[in-house]
C-alpha positions as CSV (number, residue, x, y, z in Angstrom):
1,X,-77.7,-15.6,22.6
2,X,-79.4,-15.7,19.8
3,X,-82.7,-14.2,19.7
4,X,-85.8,-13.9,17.4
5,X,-88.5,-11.0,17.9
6,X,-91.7,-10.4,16.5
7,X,-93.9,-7.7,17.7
8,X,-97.7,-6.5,16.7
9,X,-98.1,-2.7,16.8
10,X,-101.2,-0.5,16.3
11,X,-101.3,2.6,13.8
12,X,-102.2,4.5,16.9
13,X,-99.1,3.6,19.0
14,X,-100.2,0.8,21.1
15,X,-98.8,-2.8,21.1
16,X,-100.8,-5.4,20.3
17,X,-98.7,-8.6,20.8
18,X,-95.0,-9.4,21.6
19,X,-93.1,-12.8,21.1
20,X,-89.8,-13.2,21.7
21,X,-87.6,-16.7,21.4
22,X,-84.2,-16.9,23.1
23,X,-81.4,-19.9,22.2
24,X,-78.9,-19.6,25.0
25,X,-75.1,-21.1,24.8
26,X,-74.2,-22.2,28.3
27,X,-71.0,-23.8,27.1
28,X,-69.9,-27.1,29.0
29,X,-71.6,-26.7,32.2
30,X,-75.6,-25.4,33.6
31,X,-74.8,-23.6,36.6
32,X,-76.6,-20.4,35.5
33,X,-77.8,-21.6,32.1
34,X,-81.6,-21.3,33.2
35,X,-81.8,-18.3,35.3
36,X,-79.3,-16.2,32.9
37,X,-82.0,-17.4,30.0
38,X,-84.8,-16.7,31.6
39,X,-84.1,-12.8,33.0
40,X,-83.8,-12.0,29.1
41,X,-87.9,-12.8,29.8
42,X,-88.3,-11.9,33.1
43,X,-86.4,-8.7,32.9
44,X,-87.3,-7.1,30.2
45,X,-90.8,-7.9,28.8
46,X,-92.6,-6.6,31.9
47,X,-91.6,-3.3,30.9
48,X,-93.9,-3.1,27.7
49,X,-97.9,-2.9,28.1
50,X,-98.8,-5.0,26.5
51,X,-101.1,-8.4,27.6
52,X,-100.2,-10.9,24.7
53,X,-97.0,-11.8,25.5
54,X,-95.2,-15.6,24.2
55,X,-91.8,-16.0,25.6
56,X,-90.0,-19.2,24.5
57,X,-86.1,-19.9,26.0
58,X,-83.7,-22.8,25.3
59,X,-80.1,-23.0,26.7
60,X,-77.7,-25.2,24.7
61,X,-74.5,-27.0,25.9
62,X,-71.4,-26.3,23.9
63,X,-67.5,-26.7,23.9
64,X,-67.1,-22.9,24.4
65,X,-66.3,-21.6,27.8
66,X,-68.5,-22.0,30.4
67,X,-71.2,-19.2,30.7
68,X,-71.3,-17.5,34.5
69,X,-72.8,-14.3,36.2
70,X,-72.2,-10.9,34.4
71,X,-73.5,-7.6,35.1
72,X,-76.6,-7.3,32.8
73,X,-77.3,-11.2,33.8
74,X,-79.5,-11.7,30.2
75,X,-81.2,-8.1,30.6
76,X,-78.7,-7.0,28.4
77,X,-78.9,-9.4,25.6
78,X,-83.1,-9.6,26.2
79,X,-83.8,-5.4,25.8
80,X,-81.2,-5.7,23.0
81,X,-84.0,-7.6,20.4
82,X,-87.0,-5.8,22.4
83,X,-85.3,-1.9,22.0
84,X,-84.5,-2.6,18.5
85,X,-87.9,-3.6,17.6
86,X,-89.2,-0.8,19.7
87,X,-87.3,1.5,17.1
88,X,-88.7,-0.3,14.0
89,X,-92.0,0.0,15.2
90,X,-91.9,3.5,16.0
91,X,-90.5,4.0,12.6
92,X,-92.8,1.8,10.9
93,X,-96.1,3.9,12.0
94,X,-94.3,7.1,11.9
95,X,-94.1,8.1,15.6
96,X,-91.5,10.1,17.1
97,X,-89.4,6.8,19.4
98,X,-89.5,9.0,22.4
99,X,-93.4,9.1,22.6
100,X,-93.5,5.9,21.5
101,X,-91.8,4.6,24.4
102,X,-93.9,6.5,26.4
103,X,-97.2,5.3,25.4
104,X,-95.9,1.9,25.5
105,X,-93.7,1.3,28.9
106,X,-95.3,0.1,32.4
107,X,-96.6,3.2,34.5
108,X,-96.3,3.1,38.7
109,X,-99.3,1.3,39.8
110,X,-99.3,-1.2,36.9
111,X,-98.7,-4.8,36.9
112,X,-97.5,-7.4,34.2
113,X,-98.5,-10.6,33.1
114,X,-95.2,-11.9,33.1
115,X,-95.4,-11.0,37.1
116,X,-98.3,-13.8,36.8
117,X,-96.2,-16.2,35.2
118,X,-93.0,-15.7,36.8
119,X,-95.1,-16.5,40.4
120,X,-97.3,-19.3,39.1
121,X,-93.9,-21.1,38.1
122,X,-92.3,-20.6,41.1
123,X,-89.3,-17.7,40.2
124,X,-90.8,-14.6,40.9
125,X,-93.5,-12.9,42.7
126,X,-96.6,-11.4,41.0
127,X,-96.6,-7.9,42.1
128,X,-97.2,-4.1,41.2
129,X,-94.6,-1.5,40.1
130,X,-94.7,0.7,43.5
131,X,-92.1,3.4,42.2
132,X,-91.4,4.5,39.0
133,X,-90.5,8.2,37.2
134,X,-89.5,6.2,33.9
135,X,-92.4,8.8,32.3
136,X,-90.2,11.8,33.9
137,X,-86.7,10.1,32.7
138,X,-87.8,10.0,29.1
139,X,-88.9,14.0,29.2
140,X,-85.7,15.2,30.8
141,X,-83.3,12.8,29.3
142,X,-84.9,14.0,25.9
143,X,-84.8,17.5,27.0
144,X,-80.5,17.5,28.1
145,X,-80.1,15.9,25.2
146,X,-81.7,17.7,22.8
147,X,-83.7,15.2,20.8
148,X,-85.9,17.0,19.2
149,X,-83.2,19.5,17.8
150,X,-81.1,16.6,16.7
151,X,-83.6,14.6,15.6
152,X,-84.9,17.7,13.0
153,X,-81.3,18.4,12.2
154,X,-80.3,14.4,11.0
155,X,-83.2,14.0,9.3
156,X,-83.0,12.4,6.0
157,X,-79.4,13.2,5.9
158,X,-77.9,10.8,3.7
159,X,-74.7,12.3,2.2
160,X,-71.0,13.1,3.0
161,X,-68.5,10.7,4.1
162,X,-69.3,10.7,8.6
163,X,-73.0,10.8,9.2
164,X,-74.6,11.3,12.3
165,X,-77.1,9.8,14.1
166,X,-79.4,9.6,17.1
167,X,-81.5,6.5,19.2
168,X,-82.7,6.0,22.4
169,X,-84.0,3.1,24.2
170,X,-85.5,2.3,27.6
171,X,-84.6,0.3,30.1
172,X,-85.7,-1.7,33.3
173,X,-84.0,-4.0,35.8
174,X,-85.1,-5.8,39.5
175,X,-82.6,-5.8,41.9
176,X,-82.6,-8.8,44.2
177,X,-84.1,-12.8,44.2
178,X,-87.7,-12.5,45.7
179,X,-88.1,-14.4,48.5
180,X,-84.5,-16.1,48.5
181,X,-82.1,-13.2,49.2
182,X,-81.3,-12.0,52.6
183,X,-79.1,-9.8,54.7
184,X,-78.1,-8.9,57.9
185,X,-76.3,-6.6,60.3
186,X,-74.9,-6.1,63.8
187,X,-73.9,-2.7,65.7
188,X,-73.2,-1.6,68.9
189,X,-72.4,1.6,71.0
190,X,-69.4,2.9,72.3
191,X,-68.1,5.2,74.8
192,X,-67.4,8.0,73.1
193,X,-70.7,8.0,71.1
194,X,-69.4,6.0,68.1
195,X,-70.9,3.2,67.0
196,X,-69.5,-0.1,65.1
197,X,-71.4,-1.5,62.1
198,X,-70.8,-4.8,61.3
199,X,-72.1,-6.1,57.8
200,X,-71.6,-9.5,55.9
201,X,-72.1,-7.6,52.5
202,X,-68.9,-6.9,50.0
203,X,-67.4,-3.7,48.9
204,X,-66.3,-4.6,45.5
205,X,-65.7,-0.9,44.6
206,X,-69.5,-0.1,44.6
207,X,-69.1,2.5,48.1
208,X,-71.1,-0.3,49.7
209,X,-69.0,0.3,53.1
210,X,-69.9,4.0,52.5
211,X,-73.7,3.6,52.0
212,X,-74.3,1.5,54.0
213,X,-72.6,3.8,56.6
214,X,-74.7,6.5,55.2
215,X,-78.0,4.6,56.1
216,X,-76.8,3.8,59.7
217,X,-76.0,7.7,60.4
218,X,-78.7,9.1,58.8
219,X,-81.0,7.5,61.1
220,X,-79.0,7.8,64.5
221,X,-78.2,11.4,63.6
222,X,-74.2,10.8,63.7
223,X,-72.0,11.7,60.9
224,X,-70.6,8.7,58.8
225,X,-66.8,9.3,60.9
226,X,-68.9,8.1,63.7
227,X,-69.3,4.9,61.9
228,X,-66.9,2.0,62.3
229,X,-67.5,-0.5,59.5
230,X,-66.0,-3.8,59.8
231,X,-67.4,-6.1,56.3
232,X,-67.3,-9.2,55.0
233,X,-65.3,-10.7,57.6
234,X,-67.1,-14.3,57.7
235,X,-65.2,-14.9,61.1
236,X,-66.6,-11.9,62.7
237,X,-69.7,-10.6,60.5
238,X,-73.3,-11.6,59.9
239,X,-74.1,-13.4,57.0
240,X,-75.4,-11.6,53.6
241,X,-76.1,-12.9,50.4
242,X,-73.3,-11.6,48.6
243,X,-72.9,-8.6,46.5
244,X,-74.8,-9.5,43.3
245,X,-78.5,-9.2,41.6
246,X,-78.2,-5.2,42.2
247,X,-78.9,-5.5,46.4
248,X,-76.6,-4.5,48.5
249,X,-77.7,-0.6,49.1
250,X,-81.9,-1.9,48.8
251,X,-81.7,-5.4,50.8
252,X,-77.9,-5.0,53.0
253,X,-79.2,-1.3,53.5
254,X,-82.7,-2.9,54.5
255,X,-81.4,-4.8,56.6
256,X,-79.0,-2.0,58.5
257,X,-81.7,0.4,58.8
258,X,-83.4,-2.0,60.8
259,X,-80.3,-2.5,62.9
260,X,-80.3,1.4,63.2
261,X,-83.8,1.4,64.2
262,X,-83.0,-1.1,66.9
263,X,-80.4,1.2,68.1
264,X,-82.4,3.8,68.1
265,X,-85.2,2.6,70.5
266,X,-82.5,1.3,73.1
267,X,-81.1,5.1,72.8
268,X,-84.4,6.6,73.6
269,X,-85.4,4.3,76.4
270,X,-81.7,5.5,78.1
271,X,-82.7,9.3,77.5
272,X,-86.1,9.3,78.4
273,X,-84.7,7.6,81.6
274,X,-82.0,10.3,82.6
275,X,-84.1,13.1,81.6
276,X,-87.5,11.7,82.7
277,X,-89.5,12.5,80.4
278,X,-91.7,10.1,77.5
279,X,-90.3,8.9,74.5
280,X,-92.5,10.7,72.3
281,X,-91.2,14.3,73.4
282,X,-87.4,13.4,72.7
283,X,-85.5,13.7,69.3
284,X,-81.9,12.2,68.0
285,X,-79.7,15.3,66.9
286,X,-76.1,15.7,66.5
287,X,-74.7,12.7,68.8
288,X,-77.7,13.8,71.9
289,X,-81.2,13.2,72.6
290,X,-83.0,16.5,73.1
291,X,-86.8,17.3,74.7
292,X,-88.9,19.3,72.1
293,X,-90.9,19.9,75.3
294,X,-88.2,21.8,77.4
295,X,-84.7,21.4,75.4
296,X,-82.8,19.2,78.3
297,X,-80.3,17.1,76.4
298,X,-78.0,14.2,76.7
299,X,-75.1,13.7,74.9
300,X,-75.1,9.9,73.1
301,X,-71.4,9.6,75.5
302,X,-73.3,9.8,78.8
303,X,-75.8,7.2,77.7
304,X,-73.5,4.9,76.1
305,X,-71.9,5.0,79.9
306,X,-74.8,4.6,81.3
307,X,-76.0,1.8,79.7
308,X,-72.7,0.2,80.6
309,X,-72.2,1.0,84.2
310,X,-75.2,1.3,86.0
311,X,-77.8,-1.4,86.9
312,X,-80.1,-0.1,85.5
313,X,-80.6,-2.5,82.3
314,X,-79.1,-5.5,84.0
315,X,-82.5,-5.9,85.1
316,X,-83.7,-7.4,82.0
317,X,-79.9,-9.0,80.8
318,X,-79.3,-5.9,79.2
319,X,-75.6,-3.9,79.1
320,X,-74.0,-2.4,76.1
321,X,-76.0,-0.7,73.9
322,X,-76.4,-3.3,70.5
323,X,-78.5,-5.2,68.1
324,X,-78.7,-7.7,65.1
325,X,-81.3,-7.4,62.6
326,X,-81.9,-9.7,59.3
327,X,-84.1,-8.6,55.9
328,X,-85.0,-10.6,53.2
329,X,-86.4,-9.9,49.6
330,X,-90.0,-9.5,49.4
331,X,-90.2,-8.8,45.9
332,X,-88.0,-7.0,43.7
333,X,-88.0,-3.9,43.1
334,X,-87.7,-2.3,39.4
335,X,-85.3,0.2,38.4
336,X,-85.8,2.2,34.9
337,X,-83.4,4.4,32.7
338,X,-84.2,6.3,29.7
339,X,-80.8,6.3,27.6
340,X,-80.2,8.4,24.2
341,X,-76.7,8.2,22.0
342,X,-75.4,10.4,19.3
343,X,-73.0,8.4,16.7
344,X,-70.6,9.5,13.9
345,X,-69.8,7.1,11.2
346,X,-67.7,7.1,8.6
347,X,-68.9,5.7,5.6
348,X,-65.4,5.2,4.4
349,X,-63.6,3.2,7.1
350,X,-67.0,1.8,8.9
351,X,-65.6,3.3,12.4
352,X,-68.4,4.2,14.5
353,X,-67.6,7.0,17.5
354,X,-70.1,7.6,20.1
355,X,-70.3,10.6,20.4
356,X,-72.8,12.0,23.3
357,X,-74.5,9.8,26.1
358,X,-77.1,10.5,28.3
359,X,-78.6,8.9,30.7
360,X,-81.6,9.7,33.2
361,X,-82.0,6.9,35.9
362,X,-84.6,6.1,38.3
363,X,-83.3,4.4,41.1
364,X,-85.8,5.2,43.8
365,X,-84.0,7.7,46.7
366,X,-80.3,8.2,45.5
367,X,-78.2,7.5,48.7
368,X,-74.7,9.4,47.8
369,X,-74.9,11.1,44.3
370,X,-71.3,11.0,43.3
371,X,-71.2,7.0,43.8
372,X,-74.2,6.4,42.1
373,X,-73.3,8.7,39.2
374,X,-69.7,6.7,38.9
375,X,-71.7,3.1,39.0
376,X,-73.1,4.9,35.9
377,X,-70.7,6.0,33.9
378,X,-69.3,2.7,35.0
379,X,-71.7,0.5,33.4
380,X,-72.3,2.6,30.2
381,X,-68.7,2.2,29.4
382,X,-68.8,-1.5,29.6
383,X,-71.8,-1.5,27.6
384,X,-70.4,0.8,24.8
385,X,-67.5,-1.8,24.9
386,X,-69.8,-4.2,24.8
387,X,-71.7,-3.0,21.4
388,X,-68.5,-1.7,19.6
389,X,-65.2,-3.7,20.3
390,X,-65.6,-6.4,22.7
391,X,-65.7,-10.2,21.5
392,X,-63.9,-13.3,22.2
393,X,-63.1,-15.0,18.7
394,X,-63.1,-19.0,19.4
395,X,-61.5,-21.7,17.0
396,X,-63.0,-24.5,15.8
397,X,-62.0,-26.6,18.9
398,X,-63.4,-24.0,21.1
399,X,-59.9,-22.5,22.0
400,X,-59.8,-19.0,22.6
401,X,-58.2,-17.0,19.9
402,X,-58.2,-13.3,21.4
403,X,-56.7,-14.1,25.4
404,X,-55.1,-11.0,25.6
405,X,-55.7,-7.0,25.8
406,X,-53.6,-6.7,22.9
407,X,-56.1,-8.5,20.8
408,X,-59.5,-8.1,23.1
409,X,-60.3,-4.3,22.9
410,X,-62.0,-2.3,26.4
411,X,-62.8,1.4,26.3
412,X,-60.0,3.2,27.7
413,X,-60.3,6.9,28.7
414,X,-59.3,8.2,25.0
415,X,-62.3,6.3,24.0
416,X,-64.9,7.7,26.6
417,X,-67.9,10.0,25.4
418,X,-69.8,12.9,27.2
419,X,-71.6,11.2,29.7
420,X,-74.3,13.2,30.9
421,X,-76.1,11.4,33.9
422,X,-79.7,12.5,35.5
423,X,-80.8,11.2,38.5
424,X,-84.3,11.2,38.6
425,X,-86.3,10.5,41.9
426,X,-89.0,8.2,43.3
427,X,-89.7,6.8,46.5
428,X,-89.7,2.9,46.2
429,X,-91.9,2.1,49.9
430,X,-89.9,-1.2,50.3
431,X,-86.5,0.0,50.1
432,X,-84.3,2.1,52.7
433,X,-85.3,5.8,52.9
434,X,-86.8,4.8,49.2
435,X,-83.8,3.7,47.9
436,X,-83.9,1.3,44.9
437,X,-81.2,-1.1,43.1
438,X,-79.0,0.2,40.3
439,X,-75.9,-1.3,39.6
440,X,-76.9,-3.7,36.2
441,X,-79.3,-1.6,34.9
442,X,-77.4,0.9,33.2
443,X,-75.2,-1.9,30.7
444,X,-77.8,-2.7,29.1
445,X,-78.7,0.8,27.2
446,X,-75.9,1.4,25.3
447,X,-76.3,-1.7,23.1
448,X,-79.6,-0.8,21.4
449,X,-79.4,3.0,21.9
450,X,-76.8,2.9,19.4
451,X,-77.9,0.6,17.0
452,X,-80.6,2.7,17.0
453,X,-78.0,5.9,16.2
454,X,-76.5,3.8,13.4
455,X,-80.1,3.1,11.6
456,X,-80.8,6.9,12.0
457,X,-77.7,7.8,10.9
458,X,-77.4,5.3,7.7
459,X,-80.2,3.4,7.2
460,X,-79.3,0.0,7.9
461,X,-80.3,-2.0,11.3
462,X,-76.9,-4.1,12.8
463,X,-78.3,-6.7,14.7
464,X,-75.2,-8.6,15.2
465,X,-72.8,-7.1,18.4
466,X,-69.9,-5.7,18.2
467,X,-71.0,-3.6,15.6
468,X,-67.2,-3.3,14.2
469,X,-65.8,-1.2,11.0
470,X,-66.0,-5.0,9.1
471,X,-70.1,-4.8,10.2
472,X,-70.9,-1.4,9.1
473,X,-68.3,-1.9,5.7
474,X,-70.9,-5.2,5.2
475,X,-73.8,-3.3,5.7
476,X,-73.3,-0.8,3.3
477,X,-72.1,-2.8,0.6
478,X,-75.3,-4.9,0.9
């Protein structure tokens, strides 16, 4: 993409206009040349208040490879233009970036007029941010940090051969396709109080098997051993949308929570039955129903039998304990990151090092902490690939020139900063136990957080990714 920004800011902080133009190269073929386009709109400029907004898009065919799905989907390239100019206008009124961000980002309870447009066009839904602790991510990911020490101690510094510098940036993505995407799962009782899950979603290294797992035992009160997963099997499994646009743990895990719940009703109308006594008095606790009225019990083994042995459900066609339940997306639901990246460049060989990361992330409830800290990690190493080393170098006939990882450079673990990773909490009201998407959102940080580094460390704005030795060299000289 190449993109063109131009932004109207107040002296007092506030923004007073944003366009933004976007020429897209598809290559040969369309199949994701509008939607990829149009995210770099519909992603990003809702996260700016701000109600004079122009967005213009064109995609362009070419002989170059054809353009597909990648993590990021347009975000990436889209907050790239927006972040930078976020900096320059921060730095243009004299305002410290990190309260400028925070005077100028959507707050919960606020809408967008790109929402508007998105629904009256027929690709998105007009609706209101329900969760959002992007304020809180900014303060704390300032805070481990230490912006403000850093940010006194660079100051001016314009001399020696390696200078240092910091930026930040902020950051929002919506998991899901509103009112296309859907899910849906299958489980049933055992014998021995163990239950098999059956989901149509893919595990493509994400701990989707183990969230999802998670979900289901959290609300049946089993651990996740008790959980059989069987996924992805199109033979056996229900059908899910696929593992893509961030939803597996906020629509698949939608979508198994309501399976769970299902379970759940069919448990308690076999408890409340062998210990006579109303629904409302019993509770689900450690593979038994228990009375919170007189503490009889029954262990989940005795009702799974007796749900499949007696007559007493085959009243009503009903034996083994079981259900199916479907969910589809509503709307999508908007995850925010506050990112911040110290740099060291040498002024003599034009190699940049990243230094320190951080990252605070709101993602709604966090499901299993060590996963989601490792989808990360995960992303902000691609994305500091993305902005230092990573490019594909084309001939004249569109030929690749670069095929190989001898000649097309990815982080490796010698090349990895400190990431430091906060997890910062909401409660998004549509998503299971409040849990949010967050699997893009974090590519598309590094990018403009260091750019923003390399203007506060030397003075000059790369625009142009990967920002190589051969770019900074360049920059200098001119």
């Amino acid at each position: 993409m190449v993109m063109w920004a131009k932004t109207g800011v107040k002296k007092d902080g506030g923004i007073s206009a944003i366009r933004l133009k976007v020429l897209s190269n598809t290559g040969p073929y369309g199949a994701h040349a509008m939607t990829v386009m149009s995210n770099a709109c519909a992603k990003t400029l809702p996260l700016f208040r701000c109600e004079n907004i122009n967005f213009i898009g064109d995609t362009v065919y070419t002989n170059l490879p054809k353009a597909g799905a990648y993590r990021g989907y347009g975000v990436t390239q889209g907050i790239f233009a927006m972040a930078v100019m976020m900096d320059e206008m921060a730095g243009t009124i004299g305002m410290d970036p990190v309260e400028f961000w925070k005077n100028n980002t959507i707050k919960e309870g606020e809408t967008s007029p790109i929402f508007k447009a998105l629904s009256e066009t027929g690709s998105g839904v007009d609706m209101v941010v329900e969760s959002c602790s992007l304020p809180e991510c900014i303060d704390e990911g300032a805070k481990a940090f230490g912006w403000s020490e850093k940010r006194a101690r660079f100051r001016n510094q314009r001399e020696g051969g390696v200078r240092h510098g910091i930026g930040m940036c902020c950051i929002m993505q919506g998991g899901t396709v509103p009112l296309a995407d859907m899910a849906s799962a299958s489980a049933k009782m055992n014998e021995d109080g163990s239950f098999n899950l059956l989901i149509g979603a893919a595990d493509l290294g994400t701990g989707a098997d183990t969230v999802l797992s998670q979900i289901f035992a959290e609300n049946l009160g089993i651990t996740v051993e008790d959980v059989i997963v069987y996924a992805s099997d199109t033979d056996v499994t229900p059908f899910d949308k696929g593992a893509y646009a961030s939803g597996t743990t906020y629509l698949s895990g939608s979508a198994v929570l309501k399976t769970a719940n299902k379970i759940r009703e069919q448990i308690l109308d076999e408890a409340s039955a062998i210990l006579k006594e109303p629904k409302e008095n019993l509770l689900i606790e450690e593979k038994a129903v228990v009375s919170s009225e007189t503490g009889n019990k029954v262990e989940f083994t005795q009702i799974a039998k007796r749900a499949l042995y007696t007559n007493t459900r085959r009243a009503r066609n009903l034996f083994q304990i079981a259900a199916t339940a479907s969910e589809y997306s509503r709307l999508p639901p908007q995850s925010f990151a506050a990112h911040f990246a110290e740099v060291a460049v040498d002024t003599e060989t034009g190699q940049v090092k990243v230094l320190s990361y951080v990252a605070a992330v709101d993602c709604g409830t966090v499901i299993n902490p060590r996963l989601a800290e490792g989808q990360v990690h995960g992303a902000i190493i691609n994305g500091i690939g993305y902005a230092l080393t990573e490019k594909l170098v084309f001939d004249d006939k569109g030929r690749v020139r670069n095929p190989s990882f001898r000649d097309y450079k990815i982080l490796s673990s010698l090349d990895i900063p400190e990431i430091t990773t906060i997890m910062v909490p909401s409660y998004e009201p549509t998503g299971p136990y409040g849990a949010k998407t967050l699997g893009e959102i974090n590519i598309n940080g590094p990018l403009p957080a260091i750019s923003n580094a390399i203007k506060n460390a030397l003075g000059i704005r790369l625009c142009e990714t990967p920002f190589t030795p051969e770019q900074v060299l360049k920059a200098l000289r001119e």
